[in-house]
SETORVEX-910373 format. One record per residue: chain; x, y, z of N, C-alpha, C, CB in turn; residue in three letters. Coordinates in steps of 0.001 Angstrom, whole numbers, always signed. Atoms other than C-alpha are relative to their C-alpha. Glycine has a CB too. Layout:
% SETORVEX-910373
{A,{X,Y,Z},{X,Y,Z},{X,Y,Z},{X,Y,Z},ala} ...
% end
This chain:
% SETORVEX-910373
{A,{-513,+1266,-482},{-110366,+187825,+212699},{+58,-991,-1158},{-872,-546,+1153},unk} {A,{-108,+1212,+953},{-109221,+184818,+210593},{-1036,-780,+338},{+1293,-822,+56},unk} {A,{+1066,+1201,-252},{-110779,+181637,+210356},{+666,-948,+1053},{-368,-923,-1483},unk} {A,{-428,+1230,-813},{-108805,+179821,+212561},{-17,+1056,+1397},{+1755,-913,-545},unk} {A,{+602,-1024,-1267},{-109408,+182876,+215417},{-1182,-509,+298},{-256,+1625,-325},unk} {A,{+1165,+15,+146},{-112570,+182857,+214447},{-1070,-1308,+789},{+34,+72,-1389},unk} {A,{+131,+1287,-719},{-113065,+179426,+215139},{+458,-376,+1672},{+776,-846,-868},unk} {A,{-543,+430,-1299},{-111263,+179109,+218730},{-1106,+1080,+567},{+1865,+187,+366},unk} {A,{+1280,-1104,-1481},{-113483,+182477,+220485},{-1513,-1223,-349},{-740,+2855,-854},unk} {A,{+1771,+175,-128},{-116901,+180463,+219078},{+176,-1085,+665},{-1114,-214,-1425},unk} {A,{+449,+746,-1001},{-116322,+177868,+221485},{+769,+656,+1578},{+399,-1639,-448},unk} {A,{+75,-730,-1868},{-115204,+180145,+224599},{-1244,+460,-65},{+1158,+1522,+587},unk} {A,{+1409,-571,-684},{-118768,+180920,+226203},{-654,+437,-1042},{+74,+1205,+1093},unk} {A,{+1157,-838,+947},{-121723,+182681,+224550},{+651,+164,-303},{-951,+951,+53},unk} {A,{-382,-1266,-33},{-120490,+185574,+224465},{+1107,-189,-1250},{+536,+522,+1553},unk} {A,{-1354,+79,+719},{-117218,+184350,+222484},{-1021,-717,-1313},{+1561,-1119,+914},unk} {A,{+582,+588,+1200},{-119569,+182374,+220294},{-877,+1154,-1109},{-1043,-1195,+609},unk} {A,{+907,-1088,+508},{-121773,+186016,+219087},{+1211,+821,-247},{-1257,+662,+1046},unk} {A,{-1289,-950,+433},{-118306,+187918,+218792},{+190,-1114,-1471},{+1725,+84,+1491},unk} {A,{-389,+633,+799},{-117507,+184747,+216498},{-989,+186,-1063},{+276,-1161,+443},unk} {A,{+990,-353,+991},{-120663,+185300,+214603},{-201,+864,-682},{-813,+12,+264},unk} {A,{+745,-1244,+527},{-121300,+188694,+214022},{+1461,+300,-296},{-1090,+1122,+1049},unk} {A,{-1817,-823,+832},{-117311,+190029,+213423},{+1137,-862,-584},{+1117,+867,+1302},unk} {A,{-1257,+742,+541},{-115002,+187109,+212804},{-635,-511,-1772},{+453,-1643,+1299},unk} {A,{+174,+1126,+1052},{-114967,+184923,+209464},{-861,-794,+99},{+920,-748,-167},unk} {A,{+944,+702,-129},{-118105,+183637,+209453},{-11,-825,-624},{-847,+392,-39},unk} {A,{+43,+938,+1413},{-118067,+181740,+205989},{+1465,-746,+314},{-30,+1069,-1791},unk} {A,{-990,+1192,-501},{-114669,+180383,+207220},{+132,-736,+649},{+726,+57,+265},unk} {A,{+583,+664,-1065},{-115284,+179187,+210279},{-1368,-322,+260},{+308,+560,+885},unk} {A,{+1966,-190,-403},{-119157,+178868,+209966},{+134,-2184,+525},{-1760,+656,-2541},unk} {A,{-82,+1831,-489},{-117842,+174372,+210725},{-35,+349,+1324},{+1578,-1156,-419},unk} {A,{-71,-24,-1354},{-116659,+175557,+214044},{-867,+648,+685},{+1012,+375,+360},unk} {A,{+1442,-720,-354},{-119546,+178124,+214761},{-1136,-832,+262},{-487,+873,-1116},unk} {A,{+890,+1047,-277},{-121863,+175326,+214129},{+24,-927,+1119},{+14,-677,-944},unk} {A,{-172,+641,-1188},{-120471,+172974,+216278},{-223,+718,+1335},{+1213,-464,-37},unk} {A,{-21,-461,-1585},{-119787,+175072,+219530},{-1622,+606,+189},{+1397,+1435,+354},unk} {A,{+1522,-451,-66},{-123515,+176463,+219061},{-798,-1100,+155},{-516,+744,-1233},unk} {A,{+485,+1648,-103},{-124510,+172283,+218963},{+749,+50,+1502},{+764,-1432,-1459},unk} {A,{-438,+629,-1253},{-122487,+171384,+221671},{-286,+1244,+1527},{+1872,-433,-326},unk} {A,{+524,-669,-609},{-123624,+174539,+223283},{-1136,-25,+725},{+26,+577,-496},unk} {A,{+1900,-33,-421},{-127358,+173935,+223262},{-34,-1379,+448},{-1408,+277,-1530},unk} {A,{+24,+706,-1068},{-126338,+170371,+224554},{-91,-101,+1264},{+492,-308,-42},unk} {A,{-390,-262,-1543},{-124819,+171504,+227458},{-1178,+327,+540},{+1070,+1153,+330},unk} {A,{+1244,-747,-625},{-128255,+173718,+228240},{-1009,-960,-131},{-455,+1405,-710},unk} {A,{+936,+855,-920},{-130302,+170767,+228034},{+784,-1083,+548},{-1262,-618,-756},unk} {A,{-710,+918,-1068},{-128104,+168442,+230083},{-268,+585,+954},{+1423,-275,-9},unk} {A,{+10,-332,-1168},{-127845,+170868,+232779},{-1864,+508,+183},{+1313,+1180,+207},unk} {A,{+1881,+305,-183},{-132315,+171012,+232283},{+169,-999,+171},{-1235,+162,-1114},unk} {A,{+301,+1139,-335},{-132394,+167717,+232598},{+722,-292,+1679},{+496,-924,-1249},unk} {A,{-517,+32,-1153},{-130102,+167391,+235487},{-896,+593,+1197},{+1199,+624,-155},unk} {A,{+888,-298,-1247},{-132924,+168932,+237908},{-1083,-881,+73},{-571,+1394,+25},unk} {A,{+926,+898,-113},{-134990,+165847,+237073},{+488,-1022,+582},{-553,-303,-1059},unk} {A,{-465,+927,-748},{-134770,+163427,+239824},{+342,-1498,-1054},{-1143,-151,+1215},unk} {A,{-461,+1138,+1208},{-133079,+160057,+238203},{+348,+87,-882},{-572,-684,-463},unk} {A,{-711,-618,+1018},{-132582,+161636,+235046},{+947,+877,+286},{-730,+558,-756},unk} {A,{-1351,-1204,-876},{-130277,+163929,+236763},{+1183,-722,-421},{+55,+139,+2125},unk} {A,{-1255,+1417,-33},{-127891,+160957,+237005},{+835,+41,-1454},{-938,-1906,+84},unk} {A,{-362,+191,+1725},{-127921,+160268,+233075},{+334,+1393,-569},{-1439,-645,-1002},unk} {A,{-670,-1805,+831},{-127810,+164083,+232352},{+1517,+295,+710},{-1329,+1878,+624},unk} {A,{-1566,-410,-315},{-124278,+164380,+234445},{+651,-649,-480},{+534,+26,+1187},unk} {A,{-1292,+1031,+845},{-122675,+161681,+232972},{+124,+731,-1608},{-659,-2131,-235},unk} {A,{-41,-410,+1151},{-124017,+163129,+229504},{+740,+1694,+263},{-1576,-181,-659},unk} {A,{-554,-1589,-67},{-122777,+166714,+230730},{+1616,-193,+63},{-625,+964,+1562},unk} {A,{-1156,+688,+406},{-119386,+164923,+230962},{+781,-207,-1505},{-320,-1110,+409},unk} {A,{-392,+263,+921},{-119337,+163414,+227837},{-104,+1147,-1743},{-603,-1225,+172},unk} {A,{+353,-1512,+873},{-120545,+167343,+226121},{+1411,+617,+21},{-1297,+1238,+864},unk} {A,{-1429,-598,-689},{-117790,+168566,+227924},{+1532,-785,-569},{-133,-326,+1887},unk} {A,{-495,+1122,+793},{-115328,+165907,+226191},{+233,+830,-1405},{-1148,-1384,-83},unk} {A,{+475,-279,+1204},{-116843,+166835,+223089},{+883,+1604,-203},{-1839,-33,+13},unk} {A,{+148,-2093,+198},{-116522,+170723,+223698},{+1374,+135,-26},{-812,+1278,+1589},unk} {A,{-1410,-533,+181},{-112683,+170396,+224185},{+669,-1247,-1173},{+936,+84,+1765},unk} {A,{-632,+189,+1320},{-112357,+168014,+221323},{+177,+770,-1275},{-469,-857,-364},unk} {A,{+246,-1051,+1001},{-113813,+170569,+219165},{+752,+1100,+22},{-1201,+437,+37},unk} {A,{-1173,-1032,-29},{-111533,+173435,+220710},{+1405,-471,-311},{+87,+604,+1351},unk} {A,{-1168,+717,+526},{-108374,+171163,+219987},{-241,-30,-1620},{+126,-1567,+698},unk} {A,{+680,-94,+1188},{-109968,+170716,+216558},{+677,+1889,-982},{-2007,-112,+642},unk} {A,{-328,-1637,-305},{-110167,+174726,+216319},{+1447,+444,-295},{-236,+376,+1627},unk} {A,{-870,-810,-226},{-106729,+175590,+217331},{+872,-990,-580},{+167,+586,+1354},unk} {A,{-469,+1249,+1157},{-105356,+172625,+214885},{+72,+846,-1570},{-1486,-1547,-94},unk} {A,{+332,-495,+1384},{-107135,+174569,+212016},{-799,-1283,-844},{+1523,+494,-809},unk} {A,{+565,+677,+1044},{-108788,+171615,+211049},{-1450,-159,+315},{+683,-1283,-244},unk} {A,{+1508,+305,-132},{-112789,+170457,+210418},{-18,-1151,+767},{-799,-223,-1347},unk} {A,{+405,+1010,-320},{-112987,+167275,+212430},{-1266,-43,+872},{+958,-521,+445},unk} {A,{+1861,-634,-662},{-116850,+167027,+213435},{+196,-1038,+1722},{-2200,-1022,-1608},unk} {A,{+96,+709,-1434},{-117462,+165525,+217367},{-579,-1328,-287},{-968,+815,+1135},unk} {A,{+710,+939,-100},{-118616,+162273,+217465},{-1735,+71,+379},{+746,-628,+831},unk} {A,{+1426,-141,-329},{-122367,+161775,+217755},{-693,+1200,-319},{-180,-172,+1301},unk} {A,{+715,-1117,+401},{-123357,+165458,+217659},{+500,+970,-1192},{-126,+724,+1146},unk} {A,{-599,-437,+740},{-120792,+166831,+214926},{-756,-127,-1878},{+1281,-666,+447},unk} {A,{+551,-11,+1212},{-123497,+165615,+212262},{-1131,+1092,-225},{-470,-1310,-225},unk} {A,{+1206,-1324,+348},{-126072,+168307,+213533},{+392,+1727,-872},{-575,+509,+1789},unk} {A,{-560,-992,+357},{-126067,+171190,+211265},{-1323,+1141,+337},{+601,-219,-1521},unk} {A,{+1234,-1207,-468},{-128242,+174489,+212874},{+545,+1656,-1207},{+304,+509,+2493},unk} {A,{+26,-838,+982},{-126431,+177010,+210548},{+732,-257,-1412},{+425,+1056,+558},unk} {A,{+120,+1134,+981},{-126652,+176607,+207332},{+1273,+695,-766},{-1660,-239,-934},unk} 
% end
């Protein structure tokens, strides 16, 4: 897979994100890998938080604004270009 493949499967689901890892262009896409693996592990604590009464509230709105995020980054992706997400686009988990 190219880098601009490469980049669009790692933000479909896991699953598309560990195909993107282990066989595509890693070193090409390793911007978009990062991200969808960030905005990934958002999503999983938004929807933890969301079973806490009151915080529930603030975690759906924030599961909203992940979700936002997650298809700015796939537009991003299928562009071919690096543009990082607002707010979470500065976390870097791989290096």
């Amino acid at each position: 897979m190219d880098k601009k493949v490469t980049g669009i499967v790692a933000y479909i689901t896991l699953v598309g994100w560990l195909i993107a890892y282990l066989v595509g262009d890693k070193e090409g896409a390793k911007f978009h890998i990062n991200q969808a693996l960030v905005l990934f592990l958002a999503g999983v604590v938004c929807g933890i938080l969301s079973w806490i009464p009151l915080i529930g509230i603030i975690a759906g709105i924030l599961s909203i604004v992940v979700f936002v995020f997650w298809i700015m980054g796939l537009v991003s992706a299928c562009k071919g270009t690096e543009k990082p997400v607002p707010i979470l686009g500065g976390i870097h988990l791989i290096k």
